[in-house]
N, C-alpha and C positions, 0 to 999 in steps of 0.2 A: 412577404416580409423581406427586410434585407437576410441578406444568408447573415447566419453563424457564424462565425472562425473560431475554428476549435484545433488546440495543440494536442498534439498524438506524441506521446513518451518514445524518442529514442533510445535502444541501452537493454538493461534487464527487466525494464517493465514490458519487454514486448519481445521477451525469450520463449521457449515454451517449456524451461525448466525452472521459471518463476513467475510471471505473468501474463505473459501472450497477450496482450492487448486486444490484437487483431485479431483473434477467436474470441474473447470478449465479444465486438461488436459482433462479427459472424453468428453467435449463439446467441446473440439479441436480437436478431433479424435485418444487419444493414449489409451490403452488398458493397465490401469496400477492395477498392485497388489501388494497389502502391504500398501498400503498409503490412505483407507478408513477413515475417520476419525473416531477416536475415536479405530481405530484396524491397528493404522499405526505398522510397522517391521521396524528396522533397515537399511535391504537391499531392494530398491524397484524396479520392475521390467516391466519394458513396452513391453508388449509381442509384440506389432507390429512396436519398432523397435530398434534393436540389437545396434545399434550404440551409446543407451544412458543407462548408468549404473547411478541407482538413489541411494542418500542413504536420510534417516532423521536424518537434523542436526536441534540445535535450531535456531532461528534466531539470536542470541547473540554470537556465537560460528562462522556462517558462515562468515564473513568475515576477520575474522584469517585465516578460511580454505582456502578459498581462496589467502588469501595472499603468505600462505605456501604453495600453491600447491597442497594440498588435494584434492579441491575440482576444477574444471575448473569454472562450472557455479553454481549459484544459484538464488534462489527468495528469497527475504529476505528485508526487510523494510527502507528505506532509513538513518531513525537515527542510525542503528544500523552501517551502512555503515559508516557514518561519525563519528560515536563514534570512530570507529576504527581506521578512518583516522587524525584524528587530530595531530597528534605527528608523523605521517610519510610523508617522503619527499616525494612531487612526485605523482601521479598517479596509484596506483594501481590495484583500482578494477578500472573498466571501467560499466559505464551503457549502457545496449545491448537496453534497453528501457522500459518503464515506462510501468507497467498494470493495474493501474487505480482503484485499491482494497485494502481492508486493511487501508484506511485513517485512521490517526491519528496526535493529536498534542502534542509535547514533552511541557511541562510547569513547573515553576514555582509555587508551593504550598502554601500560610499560613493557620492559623487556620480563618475560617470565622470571628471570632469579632476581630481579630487583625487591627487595624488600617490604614495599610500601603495600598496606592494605586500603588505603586511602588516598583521594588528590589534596586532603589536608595533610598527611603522611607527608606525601611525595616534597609540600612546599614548604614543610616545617623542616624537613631532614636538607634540604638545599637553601638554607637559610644564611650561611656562611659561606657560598659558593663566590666564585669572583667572575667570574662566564656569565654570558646569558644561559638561561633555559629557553630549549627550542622545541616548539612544538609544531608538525606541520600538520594540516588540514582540506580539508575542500570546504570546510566550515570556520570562515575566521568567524564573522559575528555573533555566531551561535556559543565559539568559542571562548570569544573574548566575555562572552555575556554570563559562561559559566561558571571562568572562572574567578571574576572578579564576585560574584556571589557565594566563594568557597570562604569557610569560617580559615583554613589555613593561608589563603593568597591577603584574604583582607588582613590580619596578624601582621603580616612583615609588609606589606605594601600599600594598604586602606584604600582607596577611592582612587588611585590610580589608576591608569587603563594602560594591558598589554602595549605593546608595538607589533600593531598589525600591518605584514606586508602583502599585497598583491602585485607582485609584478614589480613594479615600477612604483607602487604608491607606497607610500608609509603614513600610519597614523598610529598614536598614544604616545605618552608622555614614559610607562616604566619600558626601560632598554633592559631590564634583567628578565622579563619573561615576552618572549615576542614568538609571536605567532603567524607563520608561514602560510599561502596558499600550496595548494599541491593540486596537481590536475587526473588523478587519482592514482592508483598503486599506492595507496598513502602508508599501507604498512612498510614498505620496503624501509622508508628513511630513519629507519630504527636501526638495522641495518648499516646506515649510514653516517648515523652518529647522533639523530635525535633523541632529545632523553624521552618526548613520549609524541605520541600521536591523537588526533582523533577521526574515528572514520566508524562506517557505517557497517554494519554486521547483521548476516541472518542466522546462522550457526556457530560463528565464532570460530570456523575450520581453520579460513586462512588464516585467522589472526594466530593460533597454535601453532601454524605450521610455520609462521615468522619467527615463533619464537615468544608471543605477547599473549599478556594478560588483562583482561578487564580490571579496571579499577574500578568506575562509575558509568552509570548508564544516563544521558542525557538526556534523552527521552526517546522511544517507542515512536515507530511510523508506519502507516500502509499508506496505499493508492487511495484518489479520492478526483472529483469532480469537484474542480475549483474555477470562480468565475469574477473575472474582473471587473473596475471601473465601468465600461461600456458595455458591460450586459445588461440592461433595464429593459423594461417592458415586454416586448414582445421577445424579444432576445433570451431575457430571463424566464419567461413561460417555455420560450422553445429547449432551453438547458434544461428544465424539469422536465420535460418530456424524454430527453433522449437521455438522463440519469436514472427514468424510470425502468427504461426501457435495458438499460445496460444490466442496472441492479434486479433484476427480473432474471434477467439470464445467469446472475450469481446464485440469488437465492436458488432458484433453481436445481443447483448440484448438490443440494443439501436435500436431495429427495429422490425417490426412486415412484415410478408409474406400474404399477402392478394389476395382474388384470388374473383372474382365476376362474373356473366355473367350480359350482357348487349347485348339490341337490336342493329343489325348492323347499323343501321340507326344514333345509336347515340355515335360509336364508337371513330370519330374524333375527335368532339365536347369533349368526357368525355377525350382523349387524350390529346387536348392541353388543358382541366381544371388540370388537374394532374399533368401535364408540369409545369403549369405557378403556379401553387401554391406549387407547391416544394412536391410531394404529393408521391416523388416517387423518390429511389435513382438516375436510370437514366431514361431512358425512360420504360415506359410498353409494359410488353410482354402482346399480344395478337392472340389467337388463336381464326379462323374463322369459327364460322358452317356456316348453312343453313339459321337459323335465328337471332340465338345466337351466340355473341362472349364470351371467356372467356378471364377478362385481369385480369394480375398478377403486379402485385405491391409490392417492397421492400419500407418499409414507418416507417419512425422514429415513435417511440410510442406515442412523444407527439402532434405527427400531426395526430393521429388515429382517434380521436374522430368526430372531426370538418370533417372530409376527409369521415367518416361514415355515416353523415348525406348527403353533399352533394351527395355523389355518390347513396344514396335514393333514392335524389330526380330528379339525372338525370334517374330512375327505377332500378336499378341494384338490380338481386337480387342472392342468394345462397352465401351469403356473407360467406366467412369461413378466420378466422383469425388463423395463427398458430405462435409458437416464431419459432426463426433462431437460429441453433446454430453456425454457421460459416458464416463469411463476408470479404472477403479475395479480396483486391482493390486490 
């Protein structure tokens, strides 16, 4: 088939104190170069299997590429998807499905002593103001889309639309609340004299430590396999292939591979204990010696412990625990 193109997240989807991408694929079984972090290329390349041509896009960029056709597939963060979709008819990217990393929440910023417990607050109490309000972003559309759906922005302004600048461009018709691109660090321009911001948070650390508090949360995002325009057919079968293959290596970490020996005598008994407390994805394997059996156990991690002691105290011993890198239903 023709290859794949597939975008690979530059940034903090492919740090390894929030996403690592590139152990992602590794723990899924592809053999990829270029895309270590911190020494990612341009062009990257999965040496075991030819059918998929990588490159590094930001996540801010990938879902234009995919619109255009650049890119067939990528990973790329859910806000950045709907930033892009906002203002286009239709459907375009499609989610191939969700991989469960990279959380974060798109919000609403002020200065901590500001007042307002609300963005209706915030635009009823600057009602009488004679300035514009400045809000800066890496999210106009998102923005502009929130806040003209806020019961306080509609009050004083109704069906108006922000002035959103990028750069050099300007669009909307109200001059009294305009909305800034920012090419990130977006907390600082609080700082600098914006009355609020919006920017994306996992802990909400830095935003404390700017000095700001949440007002409104936008919406919720993780990492996800998303697939443009020009993925169909075969294309599209080969995306579910390599989403399966990824989300296998996820689910994965949610289990632990356990292996014990136990007296025959007490094989059955420790079988339907394991059974009936869910101790075990589906049934245990077990292999027969002379005296000793060896049973194997796939076991969620948070059932580990309590499933530790019990299988103790049915005698089990050489208990060896190891992680999984692949769990493919």
């Amino acid at each position: 088939m023709e290859k794949i193109v597939l975008g690979l997240p530059k940034g903090s989807l492919n740090n390894v104190n929030r996403g690592n991408t590139y152990q992602l694929f590794v723990d899924a079984g592809y053999e990829v170069r270029g895309y270590e972090p911190g020494k990612e290329e341009n062009e990257i390349i999965i040496l075991n299997d030819p059918e998929i041509k990588g490159f590094l896009t930001r996540p801010q960029s990938a879902p234009v590429e995919l619109n255009r056709q650049i890119l067939d597939i990528a990973i790329i963060g859910e806000d950045w998807v709907r930033e892009e979709s906002v203002n286009v008819e239709g459907e375009h990217i499609r989610k191939v499905g969700d991989l469960n990393y990279g959380q974060t929440r798109l919000i609403v910023a002020v200065p901590t002593e500001d007042p307002y417990e609300s963005l209706s607050d915030f635009f009823r109490a600057n009602k009488h103001r004679e300035t514009p309000i400045l809000c800066f972003t890496e999210y106009p559309n998102l923005t502009r889309q929130f806040f003209m759906e806020n019961e306080g922005y509609k009050e004083l302004f109704g069906e108006s639309k922000p002035l959103v600048q990028v750069r050099g461009l300007w669009d909307g018709d109200n001059e009294m609340v305009q909305i800034i691109n920012s090419d990130g660090a977006t907390e600082v321009y609080i700082a600098k004299g914006a009355d609020l911001v919006v920017d994306n948070t996992q802990t909400g650390s830095s935003l404390r430590k700017a000095g700001l508090k949440i007002l409104e949360t936008i919406m919720e995002s993780s990492a996800g396999l998303y697939a443009g325009p020009s993925c169909t057919t075969e294309k599209a079968d080969k995306a579910k292939i390599i989403f399966e293959q990824l989300f296998g290596a996820i689910k994965a970490r949610e289990y632990f591979d356990v292996k014990f020996n136990l007296a025959n005598h007490q094989v059955d008994e420790v079988k339907d204990f394991l059974l009936s407390h869910e101790y075990c994805s589906d049934e245990p394997t077990v292999v027969v010696g002379t005296t000793f059996s060896q049973v194997n156990v796939l076991i969620p991690k948070n059932k580990f412990p309590e499933m530790l002691k019990a299988i103790k105290n049915f005698g089990a011993s050489a208990i060896v625990r190891e992680n999984v890198k692949q769990y493919v239903q």
